[in-house]
Every structure is written in C-alpha cells, then in structure tokens.
C-alpha positions as a Markdown table, in Angstrom:
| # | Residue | x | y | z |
|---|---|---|---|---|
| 1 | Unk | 159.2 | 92.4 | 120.3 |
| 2 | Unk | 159.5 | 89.8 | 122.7 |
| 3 | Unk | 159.9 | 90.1 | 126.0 |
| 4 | Unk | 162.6 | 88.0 | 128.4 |
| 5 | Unk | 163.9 | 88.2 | 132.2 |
| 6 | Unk | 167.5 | 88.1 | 132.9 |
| 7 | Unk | 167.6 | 86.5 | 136.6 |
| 8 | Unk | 171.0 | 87.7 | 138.0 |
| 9 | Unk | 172.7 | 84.7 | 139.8 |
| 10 | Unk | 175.3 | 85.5 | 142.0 |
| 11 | Unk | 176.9 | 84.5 | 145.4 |
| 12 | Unk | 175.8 | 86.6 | 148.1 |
| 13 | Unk | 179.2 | 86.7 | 149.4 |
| 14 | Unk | 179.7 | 89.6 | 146.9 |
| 15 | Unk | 178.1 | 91.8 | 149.5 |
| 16 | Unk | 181.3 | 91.3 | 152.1 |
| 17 | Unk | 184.0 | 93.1 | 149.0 |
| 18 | Unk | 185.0 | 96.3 | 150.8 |
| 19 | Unk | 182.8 | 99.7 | 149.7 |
| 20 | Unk | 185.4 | 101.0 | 146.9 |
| 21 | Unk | 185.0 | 97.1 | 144.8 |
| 22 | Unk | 181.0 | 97.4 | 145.4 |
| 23 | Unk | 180.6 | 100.9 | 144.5 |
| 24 | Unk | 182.8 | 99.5 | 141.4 |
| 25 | Unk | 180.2 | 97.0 | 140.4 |
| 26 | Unk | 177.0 | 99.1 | 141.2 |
| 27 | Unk | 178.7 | 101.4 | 138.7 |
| 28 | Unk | 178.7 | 99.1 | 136.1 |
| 29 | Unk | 175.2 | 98.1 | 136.4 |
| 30 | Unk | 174.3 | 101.3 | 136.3 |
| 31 | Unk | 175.9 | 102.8 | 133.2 |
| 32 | Unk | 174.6 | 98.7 | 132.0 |
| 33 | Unk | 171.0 | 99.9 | 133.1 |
| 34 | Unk | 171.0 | 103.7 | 131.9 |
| 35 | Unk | 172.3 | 102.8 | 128.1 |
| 36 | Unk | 169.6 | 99.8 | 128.2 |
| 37 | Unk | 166.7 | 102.3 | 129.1 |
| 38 | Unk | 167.8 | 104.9 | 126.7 |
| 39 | Unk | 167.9 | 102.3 | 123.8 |
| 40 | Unk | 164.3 | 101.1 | 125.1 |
| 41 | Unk | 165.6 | 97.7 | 125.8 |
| 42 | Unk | 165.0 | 97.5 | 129.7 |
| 43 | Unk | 161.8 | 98.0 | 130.6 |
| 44 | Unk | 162.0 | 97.1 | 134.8 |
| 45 | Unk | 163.9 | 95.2 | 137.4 |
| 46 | Unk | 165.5 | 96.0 | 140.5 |
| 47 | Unk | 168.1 | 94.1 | 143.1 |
| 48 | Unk | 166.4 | 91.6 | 145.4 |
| 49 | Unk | 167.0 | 91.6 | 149.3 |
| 50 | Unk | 169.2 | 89.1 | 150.7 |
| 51 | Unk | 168.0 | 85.4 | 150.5 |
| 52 | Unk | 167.8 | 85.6 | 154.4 |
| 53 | Unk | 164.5 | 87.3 | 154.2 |
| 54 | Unk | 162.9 | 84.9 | 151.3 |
| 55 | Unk | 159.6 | 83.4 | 152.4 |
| 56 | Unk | 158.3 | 80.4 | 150.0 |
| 57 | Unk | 154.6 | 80.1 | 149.9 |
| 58 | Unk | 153.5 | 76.1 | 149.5 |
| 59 | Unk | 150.3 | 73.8 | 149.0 |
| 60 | Unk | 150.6 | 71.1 | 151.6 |
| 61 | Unk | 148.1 | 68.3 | 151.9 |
| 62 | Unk | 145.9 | 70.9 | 150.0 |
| 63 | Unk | 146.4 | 73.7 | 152.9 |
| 64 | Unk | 149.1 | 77.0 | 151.9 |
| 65 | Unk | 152.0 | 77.2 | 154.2 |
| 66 | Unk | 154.3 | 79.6 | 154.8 |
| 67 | Unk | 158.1 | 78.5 | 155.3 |
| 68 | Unk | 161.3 | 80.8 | 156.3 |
| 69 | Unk | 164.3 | 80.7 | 153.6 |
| 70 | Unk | 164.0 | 80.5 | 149.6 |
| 71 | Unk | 162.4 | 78.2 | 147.6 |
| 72 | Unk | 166.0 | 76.1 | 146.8 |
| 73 | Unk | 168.6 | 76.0 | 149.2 |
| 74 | Unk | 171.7 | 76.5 | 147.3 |
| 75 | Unk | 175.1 | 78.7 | 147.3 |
| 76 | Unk | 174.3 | 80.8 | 144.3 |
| 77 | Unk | 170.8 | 82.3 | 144.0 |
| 78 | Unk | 168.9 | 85.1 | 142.2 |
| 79 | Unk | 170.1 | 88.3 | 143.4 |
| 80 | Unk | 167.5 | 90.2 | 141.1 |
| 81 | Unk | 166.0 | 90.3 | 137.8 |
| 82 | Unk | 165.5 | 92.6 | 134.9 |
| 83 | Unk | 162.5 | 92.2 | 131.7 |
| 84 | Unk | 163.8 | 93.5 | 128.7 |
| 85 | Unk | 162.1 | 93.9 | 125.2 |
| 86 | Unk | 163.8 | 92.9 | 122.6 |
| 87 | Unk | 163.4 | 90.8 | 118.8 |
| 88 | Unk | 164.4 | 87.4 | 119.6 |
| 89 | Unk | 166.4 | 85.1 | 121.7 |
| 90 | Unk | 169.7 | 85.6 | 119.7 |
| 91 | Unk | 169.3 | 89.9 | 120.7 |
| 92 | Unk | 168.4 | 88.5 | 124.2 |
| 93 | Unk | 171.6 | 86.7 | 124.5 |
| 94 | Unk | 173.5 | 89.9 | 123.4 |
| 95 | Unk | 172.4 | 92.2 | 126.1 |
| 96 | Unk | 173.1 | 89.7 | 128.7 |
| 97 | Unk | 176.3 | 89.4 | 127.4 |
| 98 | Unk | 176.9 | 92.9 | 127.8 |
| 99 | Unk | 175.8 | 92.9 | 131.8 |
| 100 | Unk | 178.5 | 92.6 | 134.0 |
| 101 | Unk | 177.8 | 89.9 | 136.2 |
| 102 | Unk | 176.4 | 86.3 | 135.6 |
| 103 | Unk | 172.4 | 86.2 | 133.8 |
| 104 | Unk | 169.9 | 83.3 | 133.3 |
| 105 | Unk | 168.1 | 84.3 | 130.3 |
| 106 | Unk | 163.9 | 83.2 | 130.3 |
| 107 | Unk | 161.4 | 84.2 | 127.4 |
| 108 | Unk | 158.5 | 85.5 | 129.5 |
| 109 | Unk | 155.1 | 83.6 | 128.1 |
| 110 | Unk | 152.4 | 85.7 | 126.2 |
| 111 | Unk | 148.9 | 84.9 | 126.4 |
C-alpha cells in the first residue's frame, strides 16, 4: 500500500454559509470519513484553523524567522488534509473523487 495526502483546498468564505448549509457539509465529510476508516483507507487528518493564525517559519540570510500569515498569500488555501493508504495513484484518485469538496492529491515519499 501506498500512502497519499488529500490537501483540501477551499475558500474560507465557506465558513460565513448560515449553520443549517455547514452542518450540511460537516455531515458529508463525516459519513465521507467514517466509511473511509471502516474500509481501512483513512488513516488520519483533521480540519486546519483559519489561515489567520498560519505562522511560516523561514531561513533568512542564514538566521530562522518567524512571519504572521501562510506561507502563499492567495484566495483559496488548504483548509486541512487527510493520509490515506491505498494501492496506487489510480485508487487514490477514486477516494478523492468520492469527498465532497475540492482535494489535491500527493504520494507521501517513503524512505
């Protein structure tokens, strides 16, 4: 088995949708999440915190600082992540077909 993360890239505006369309889509992932544990497929993740309280680590002029705000300043960003174990990149591509919101799909790297 191979192992891959499914980043989940999404607008943060989703946040604003009134309680009854959130508790909708926190449904979803849920049942998503329960079927792919009890199939052994998902093995961890969990939602990320707004990309307000990112921090991003960097080497500059050989000394590490520490700057406010994510990594890349864009509209969309990873809203959380999930590794799940399965054959190849073709199954891969399945179950992140079957999530019900927007995935970048990575093979982790084994050494």
């Amino acid at each position: 088995m191979t192992h891959y993360m499914l980043l989940v890239v999404n607008d943060e505006s989703f946040r604003d949708r009134p309680k009854p369309e959130l508790d909708a889509i926190y449904g979803e992932v849920t049942r998503w999440s329960d079927e792919m544990t009890r199939k052994g497929i998902l093995k961890g993740g969990s939602q990320l915190a707004p990309k307000r309280t990112a921090m991003t680590v960097r080497r500059v002029n050989g000394e590490m600082k520490v700057f406010d705000g994510p990594f890349i300043e864009s509209k969309e960003h990873v809203g959380g992540y999930m590794l799940i174990d399965v054959p190849d990149l073709d199954e891969a591509i399945r179950v992140a077909k079957s999530f019900p919101a927007t995935v970048e799909v990575r093979p982790t790297v084994e050494h």
